[in-house]
C-alpha positions as CSV (number, residue, x, y, z in Angstrom):
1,X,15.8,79.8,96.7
2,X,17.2,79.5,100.4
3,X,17.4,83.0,100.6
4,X,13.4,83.5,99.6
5,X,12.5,80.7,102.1
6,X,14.6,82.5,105.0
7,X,12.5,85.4,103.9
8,X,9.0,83.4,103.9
9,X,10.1,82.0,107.5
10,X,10.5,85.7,108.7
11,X,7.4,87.3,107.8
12,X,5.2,84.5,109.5
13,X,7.6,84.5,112.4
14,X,6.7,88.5,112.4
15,X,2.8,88.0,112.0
16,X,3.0,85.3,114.2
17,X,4.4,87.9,116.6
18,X,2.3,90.7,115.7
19,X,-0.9,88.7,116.3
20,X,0.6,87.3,119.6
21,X,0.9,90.8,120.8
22,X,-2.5,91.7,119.3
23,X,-4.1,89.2,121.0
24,X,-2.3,89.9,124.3
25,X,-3.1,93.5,123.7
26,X,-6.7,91.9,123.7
27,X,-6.6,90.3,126.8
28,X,-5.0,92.9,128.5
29,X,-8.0,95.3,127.4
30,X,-10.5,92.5,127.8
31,X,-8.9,92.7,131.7
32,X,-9.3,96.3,132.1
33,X,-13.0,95.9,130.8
34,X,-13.9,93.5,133.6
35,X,-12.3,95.5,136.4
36,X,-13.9,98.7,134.9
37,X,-17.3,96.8,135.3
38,X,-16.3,95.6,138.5
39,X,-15.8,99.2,139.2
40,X,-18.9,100.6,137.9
41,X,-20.6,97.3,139.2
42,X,-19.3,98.8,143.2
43,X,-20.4,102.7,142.2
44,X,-24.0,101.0,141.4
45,X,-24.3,99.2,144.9
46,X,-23.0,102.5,146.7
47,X,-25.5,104.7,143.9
48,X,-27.9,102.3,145.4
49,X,-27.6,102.3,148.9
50,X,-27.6,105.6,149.0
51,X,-30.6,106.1,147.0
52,X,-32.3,104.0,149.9
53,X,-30.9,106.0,152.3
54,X,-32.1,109.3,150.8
55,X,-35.7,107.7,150.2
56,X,-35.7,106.6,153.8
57,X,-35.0,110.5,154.7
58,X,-37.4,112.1,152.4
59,X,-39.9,109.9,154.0
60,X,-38.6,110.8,157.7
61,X,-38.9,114.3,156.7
62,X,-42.4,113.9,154.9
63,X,-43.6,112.5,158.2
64,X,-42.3,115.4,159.9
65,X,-44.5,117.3,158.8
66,X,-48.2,115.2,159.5
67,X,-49.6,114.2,162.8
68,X,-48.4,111.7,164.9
69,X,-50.6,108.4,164.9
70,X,-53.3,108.3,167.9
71,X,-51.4,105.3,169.8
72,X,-53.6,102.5,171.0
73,X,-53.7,101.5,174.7
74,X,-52.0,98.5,175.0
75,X,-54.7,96.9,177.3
76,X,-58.3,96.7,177.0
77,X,-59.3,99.9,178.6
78,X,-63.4,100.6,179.7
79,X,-63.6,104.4,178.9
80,X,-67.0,105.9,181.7
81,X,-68.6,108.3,179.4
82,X,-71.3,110.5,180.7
83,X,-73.5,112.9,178.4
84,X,-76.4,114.7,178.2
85,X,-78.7,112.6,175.8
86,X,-81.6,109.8,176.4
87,X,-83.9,107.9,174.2
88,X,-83.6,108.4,170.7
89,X,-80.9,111.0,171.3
90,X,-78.8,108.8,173.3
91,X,-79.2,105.7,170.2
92,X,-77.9,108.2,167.7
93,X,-74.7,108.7,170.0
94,X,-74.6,105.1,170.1
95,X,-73.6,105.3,166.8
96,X,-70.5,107.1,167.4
97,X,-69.7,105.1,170.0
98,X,-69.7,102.0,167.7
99,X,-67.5,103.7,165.1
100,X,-65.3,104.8,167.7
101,X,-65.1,100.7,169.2
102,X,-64.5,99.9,165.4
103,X,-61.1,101.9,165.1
104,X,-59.7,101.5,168.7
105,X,-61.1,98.4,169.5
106,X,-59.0,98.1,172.9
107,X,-61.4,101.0,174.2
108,X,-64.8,100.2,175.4
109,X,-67.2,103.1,176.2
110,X,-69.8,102.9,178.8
111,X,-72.3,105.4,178.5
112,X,-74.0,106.9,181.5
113,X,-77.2,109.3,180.9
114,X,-77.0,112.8,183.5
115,X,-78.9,116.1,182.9
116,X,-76.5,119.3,182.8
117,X,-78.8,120.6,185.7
118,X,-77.6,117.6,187.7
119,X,-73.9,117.4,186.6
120,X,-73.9,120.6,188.2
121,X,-74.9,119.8,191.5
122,X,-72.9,116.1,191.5
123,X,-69.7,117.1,190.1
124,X,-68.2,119.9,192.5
125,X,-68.6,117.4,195.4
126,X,-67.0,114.2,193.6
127,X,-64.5,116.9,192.5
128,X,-63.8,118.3,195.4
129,X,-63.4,114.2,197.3
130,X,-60.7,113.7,194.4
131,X,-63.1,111.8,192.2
132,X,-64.9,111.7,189.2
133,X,-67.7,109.4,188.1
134,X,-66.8,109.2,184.7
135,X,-63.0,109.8,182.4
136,X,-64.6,112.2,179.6
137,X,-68.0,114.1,180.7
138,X,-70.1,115.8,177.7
139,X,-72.3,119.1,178.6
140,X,-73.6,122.0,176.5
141,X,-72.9,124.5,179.7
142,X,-69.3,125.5,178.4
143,X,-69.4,128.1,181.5
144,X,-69.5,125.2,184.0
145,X,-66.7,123.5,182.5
146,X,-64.4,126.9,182.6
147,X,-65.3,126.7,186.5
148,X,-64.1,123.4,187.5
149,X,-61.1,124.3,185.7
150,X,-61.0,128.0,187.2
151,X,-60.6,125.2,190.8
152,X,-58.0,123.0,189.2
153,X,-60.4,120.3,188.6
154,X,-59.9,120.0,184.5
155,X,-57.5,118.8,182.3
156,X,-55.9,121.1,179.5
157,X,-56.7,120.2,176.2
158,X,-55.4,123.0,174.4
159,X,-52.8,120.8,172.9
160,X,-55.5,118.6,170.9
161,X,-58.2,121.2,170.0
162,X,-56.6,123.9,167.4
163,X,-59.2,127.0,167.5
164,X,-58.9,127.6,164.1
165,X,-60.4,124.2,163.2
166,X,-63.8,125.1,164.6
167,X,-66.7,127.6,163.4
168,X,-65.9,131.2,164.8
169,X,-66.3,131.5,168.8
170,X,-67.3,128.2,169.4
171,X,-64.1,127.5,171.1
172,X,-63.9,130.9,172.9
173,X,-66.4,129.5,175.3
174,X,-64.3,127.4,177.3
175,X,-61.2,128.9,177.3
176,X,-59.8,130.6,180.2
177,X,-56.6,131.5,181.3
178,X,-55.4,131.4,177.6
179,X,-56.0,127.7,177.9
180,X,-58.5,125.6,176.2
181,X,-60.9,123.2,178.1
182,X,-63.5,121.8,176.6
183,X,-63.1,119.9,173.3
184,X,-66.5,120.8,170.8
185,X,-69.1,118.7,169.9
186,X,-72.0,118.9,167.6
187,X,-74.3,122.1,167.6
188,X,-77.4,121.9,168.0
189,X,-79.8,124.9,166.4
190,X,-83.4,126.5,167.5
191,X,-84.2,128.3,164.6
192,X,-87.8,129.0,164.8
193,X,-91.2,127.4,164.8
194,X,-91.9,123.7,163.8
195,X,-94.6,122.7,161.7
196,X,-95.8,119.6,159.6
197,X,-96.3,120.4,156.0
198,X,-99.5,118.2,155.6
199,X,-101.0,120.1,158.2
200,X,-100.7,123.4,156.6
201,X,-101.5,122.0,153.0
202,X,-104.9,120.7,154.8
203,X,-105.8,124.0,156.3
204,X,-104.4,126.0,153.6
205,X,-101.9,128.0,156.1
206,X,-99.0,129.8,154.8
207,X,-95.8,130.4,156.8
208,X,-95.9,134.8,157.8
209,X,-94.0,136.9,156.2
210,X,-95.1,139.9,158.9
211,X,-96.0,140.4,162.4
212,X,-99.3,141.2,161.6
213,X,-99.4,137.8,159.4
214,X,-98.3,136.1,162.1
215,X,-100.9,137.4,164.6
216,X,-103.3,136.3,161.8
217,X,-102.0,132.9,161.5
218,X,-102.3,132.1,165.2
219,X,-106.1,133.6,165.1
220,X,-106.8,130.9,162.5
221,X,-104.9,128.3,163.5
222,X,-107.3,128.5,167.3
223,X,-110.3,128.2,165.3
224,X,-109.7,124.9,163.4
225,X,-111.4,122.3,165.3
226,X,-109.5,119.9,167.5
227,X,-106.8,122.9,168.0
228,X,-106.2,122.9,171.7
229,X,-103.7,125.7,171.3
230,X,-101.9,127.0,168.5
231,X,-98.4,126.7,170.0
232,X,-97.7,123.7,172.4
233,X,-95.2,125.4,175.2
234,X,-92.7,122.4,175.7
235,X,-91.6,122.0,179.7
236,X,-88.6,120.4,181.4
237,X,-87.0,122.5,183.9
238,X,-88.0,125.7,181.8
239,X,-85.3,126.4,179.1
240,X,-88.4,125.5,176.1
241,X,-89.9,129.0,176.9
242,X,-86.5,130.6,177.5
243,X,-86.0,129.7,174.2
244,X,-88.8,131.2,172.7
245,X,-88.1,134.3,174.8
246,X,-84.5,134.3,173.3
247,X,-86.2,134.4,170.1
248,X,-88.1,137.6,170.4
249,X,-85.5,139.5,172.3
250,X,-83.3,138.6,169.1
251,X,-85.9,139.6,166.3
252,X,-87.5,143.0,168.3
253,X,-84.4,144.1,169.7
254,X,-81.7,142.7,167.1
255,X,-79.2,140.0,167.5
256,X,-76.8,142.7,169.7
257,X,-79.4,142.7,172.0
258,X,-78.5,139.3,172.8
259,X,-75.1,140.1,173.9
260,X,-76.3,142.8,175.3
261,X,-78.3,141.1,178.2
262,X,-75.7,138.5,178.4
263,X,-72.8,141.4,179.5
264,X,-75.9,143.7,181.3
265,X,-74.8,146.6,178.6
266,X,-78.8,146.1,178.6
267,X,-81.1,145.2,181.4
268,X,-84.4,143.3,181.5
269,X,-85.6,146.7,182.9
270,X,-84.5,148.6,180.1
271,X,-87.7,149.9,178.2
272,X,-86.6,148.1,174.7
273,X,-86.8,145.3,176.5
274,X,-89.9,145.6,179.0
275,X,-91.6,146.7,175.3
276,X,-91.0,143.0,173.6
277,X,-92.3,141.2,176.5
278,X,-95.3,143.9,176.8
279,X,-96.5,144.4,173.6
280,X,-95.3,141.5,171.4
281,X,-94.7,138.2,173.9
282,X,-97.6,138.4,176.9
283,X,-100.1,139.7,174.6
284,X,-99.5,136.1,172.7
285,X,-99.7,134.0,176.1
286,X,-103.0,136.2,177.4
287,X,-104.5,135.4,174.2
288,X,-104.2,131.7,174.5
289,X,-102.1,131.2,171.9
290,X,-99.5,129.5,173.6
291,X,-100.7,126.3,175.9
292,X,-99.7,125.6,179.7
293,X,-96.3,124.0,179.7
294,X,-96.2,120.4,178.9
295,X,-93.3,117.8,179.1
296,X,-91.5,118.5,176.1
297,X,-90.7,115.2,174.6
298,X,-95.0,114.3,175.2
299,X,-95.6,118.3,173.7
300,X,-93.8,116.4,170.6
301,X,-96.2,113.6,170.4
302,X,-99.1,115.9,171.1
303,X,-98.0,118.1,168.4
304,X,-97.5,115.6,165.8
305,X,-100.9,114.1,166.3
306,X,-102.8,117.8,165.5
307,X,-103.5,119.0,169.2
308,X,-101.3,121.9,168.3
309,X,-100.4,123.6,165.3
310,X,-96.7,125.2,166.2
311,X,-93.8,123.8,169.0
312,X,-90.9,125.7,169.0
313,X,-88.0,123.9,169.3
314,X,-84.3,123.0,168.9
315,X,-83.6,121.2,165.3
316,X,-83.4,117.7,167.2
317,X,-86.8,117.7,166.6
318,X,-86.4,116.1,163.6
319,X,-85.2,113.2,164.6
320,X,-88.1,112.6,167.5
321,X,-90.9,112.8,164.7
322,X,-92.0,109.8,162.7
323,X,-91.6,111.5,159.0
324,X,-88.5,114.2,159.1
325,X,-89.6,114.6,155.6
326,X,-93.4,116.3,156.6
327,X,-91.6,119.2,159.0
328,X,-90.4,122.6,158.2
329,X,-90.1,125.9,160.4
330,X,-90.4,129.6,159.8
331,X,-89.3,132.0,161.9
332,X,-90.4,135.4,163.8
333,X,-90.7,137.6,160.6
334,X,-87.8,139.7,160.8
335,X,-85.6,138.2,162.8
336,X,-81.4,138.3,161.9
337,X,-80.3,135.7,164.2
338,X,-80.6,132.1,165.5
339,X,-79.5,130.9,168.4
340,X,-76.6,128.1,168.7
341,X,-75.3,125.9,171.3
342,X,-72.8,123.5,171.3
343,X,-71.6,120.6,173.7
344,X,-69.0,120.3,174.6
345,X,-66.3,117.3,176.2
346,X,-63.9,118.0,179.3
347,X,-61.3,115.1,181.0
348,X,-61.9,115.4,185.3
349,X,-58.1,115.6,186.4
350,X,-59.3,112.6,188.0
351,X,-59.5,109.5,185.3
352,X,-57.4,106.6,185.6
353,X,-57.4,106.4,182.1
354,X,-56.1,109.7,180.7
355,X,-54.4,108.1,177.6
356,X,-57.9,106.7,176.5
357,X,-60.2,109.4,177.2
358,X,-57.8,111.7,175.1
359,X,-58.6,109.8,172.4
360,X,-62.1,109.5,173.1
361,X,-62.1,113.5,173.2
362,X,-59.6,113.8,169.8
363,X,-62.2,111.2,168.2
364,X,-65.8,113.1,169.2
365,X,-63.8,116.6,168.7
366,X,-63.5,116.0,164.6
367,X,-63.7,112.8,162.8
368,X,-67.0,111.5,165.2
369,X,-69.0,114.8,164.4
370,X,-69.3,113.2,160.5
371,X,-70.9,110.2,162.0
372,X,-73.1,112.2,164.5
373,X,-74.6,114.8,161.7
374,X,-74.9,111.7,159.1
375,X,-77.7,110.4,161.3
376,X,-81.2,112.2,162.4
377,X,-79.5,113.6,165.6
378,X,-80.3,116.9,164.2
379,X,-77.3,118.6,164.5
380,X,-74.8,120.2,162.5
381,X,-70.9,120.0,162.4
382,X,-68.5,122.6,164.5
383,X,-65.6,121.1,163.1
384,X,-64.5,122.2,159.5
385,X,-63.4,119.4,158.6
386,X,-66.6,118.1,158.1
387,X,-67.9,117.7,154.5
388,X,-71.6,119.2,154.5
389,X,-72.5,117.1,152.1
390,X,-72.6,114.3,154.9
391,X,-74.7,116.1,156.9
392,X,-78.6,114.4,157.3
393,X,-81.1,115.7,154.1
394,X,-83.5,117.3,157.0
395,X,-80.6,119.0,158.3
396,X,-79.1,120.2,155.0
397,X,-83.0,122.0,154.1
398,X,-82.6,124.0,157.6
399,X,-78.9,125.1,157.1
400,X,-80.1,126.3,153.5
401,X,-82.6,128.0,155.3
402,X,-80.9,130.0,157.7
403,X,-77.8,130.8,155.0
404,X,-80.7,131.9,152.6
405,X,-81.9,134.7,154.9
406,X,-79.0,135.3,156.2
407,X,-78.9,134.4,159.4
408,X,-75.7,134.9,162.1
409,X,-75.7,132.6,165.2
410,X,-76.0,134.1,168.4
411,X,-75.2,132.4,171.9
412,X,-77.6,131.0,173.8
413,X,-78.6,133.5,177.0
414,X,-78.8,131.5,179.8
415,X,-76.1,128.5,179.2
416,X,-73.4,131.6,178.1
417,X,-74.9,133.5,182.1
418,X,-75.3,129.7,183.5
419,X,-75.0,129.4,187.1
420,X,-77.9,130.1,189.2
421,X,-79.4,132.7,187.1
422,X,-80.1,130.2,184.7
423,X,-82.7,128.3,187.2
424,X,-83.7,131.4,188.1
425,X,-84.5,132.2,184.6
426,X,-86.4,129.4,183.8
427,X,-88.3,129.9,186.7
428,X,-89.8,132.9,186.3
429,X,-90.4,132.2,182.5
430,X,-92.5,129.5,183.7
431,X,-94.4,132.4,186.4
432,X,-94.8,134.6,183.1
433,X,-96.4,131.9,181.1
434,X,-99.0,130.8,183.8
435,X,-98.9,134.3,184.9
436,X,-98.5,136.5,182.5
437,X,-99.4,139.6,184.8
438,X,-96.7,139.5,186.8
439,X,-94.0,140.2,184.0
440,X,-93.1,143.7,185.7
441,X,-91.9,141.1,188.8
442,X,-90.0,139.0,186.4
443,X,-88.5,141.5,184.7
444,X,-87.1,143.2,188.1
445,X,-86.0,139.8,189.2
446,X,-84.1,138.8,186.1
447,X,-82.3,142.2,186.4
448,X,-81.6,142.0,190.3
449,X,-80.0,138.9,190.4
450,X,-78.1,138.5,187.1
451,X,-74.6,138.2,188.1
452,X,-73.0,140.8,185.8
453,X,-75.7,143.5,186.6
454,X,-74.5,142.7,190.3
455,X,-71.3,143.6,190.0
């Protein structure tokens, strides 16, 4: 009986020691768990950290790749603006000058009002002094700006206006020296002759579809009564009837005919060009189909209220008239080509406030052109990045218009020549139209003094 206790007492002893080791097998393993968490715990933090840090470089390197953040001045800043526009045309900048003031509101803009004519007579003195009268100056005479810079007088603004961002040549203008000068604005269009629809509808006109048809138009336009003339000849300085000159040298003699007068490759003497003015333009103003030049912006009211029939004129028109929606245009039968200007911002070497007015320039250059077409500036984009579905309903019916016949855009003749040609050309447009006999005097003088026929 001892001897089967004794063996009793030795098996429990045994489990007793078998689940002593099994339970410090257990712990032991239990141990090893928690420093393996503790482990894997550390790798996590580390996987962690350098997750962030790879985020943080994908984001550095994303960046990389996009443009740098306009910076803001860090003081209020008063930015002197000068541009071409007045009255109605000067509100509808306005409006770009507000959105502007919205997103850098520690730049204020005050505008100042000066004629290109008069820019070009002010400037090269003030220039000249080492001062400028304003930190970013706006003017459609692109040539003007590549001669202050030709004296030293611009700043370089190649490194903000990328040429392929812009409609073709519109950027070409004011480069020089493999440099750009000029930032583009808005363009501005003269695509033909302005009419209001209810006036037609009343006197059952039709817009020509021929020469002849047009001819016939005007004959029964100058019979309805209260018809002054059937054309109103807008006046300023002279550049309305250069305008509609442009416009028959471009449909009688093509749209190379153009360029062709701008480079002399053709003269005013030539006898493809003595026949438009001959037989298709002062035939017109010895008929009385065209009035006396008038002030242009009073040749608008005059127009609108029936004294006339027809005002040729740049699309800004639209937005001068009391119902956009009434106006449409036709142009010469025949013609391939409208003409298109654009103006354009420089930076005098002068400013105090260089920082400012570059963003001023960035701002009008691209982004501000959608607020300036959205409005009844009558103007279209020059920027691509412009959505044309922004651009004002009247606006969008004459760039339909134009792409339905196909129309290119040519430069205008006498802002591309510019200098003193272009007075003199206005000039003597305004001798043709009051005396129209003397076009074999105009003709000779246009030729003599054009600059490139000079040389």
């Amino acid at each position: 009986m001892s001897s089967q206790g004794g063996l009793l007492k030795a098996a429990i002893a045994l489990s007793l020691i078998a689940l002593l080791v099994s339970l410090a097998a257990i712990a032991l393993l239990y141990s090893q768990i928690g420093a393996l968490e503790a482990k894997i715990n550390t790798l996590n933090g580390k996987i962690s950290e350098l997750e962030s840090k790879v985020g943080a470089l994908e984001q550095r390197v994303g960046e990389l790749g996009k443009p740098a953040p306009t910076p803001q001045p860090q003081e209020q800043v008063e930015l002197v603006v000068i541009g071409p526009w007045s009255g109605k045309s000067a509100e509808y900048f306005s409006k770009v000058i507000q959105e502007f003031e919205k997103k850098y509101p520690n730049i204020k803009i005050k505008y100042l009002t000066k004629r290109a004519e008069d820019l070009a007579q002010i400037l090269p003195v003030q220039f000249e002094s080492g001062l400028t009268p304003a930190d970013v100056i706006i003017t459609p005479w692109a040539w003007f700006i590549v001669k202050m810079a030709q004296k030293g007088y611009v700043e370089d603004v190649s490194s903000y206006v990328k040429e392929d961002e812009y409609i073709g040549g519109v950027v070409n203008n004011v480069k020089w020296d493999g440099k750009i000068w000029g930032a583009p604005f808005t363009m501005w269009l003269k695509p033909g002759f302005w009419y209001r629809k209810s006036f037609f509808k009343k006197h059952g006109l039709q817009e020509p579809q021929t020469w002849d048809e047009f001819v016939a138009l005007l004959k029964k336009i100058k019979q309805i009564p209260g018809i002054k003339n059937p054309i109103v000849t807008g006046d300023g300085v002279g550049w309305p009837e250069s305008d509609i000159t442009e416009h028959f040298l471009i449909t009688f003699g093509g749209p190379q005919l153009q360029y062709d007068l701008i480079s002399c490759k053709k003269k005013f003497t030539d006898p493809e060009v003595e026949a438009i003015f001959k037989e298709k333009l002062v035939p017109l103003i010895k008929e009385g189909y065209f009035s006396e030049p008038m002030e242009w912006t009073s040749a608008v009211e005059r127009w609108w209220a029936g004294e006339y029939a027809l005002y040729f004129m740049g699309t800004w028109i639209a937005g001068r008239v009391q119902d956009p929606t009434d106006i449409d245009f036709f142009p010469l039968p025949g013609c391939k080509a409208v003409v298109g200007g654009t103006d354009y911002a420089f930076i005098p070497k002068f400013t105090k406030h260089k920082e400012a007015a570059i963003i001023f320039l960035k701002y009008i250059a691209t982004e501000g052109q959608a607020v300036h077409v959205s409005g009844p500036a009558g103007k279209i984009p020059t920027w691509k990045g412009v959505s044309v579905d922004v651009i004002w309903t009247p606006m969008k019916s004459v760039y339909n218009k134009i792409k339905e016949r196909n129309m290119k855009i040519v430069p205008d003749l006498d802002d591309t020549v510019g200098g003193d040609w272009q007075t003199l050309f206005w000039d003597q447009l305004k001798l043709l139209w009051v005396q129209p006999d003397q076009v074999d005097s105009v003709l000779q003088t246009l030729t003599e003094q054009h600059p490139a026929c000079k040389g």
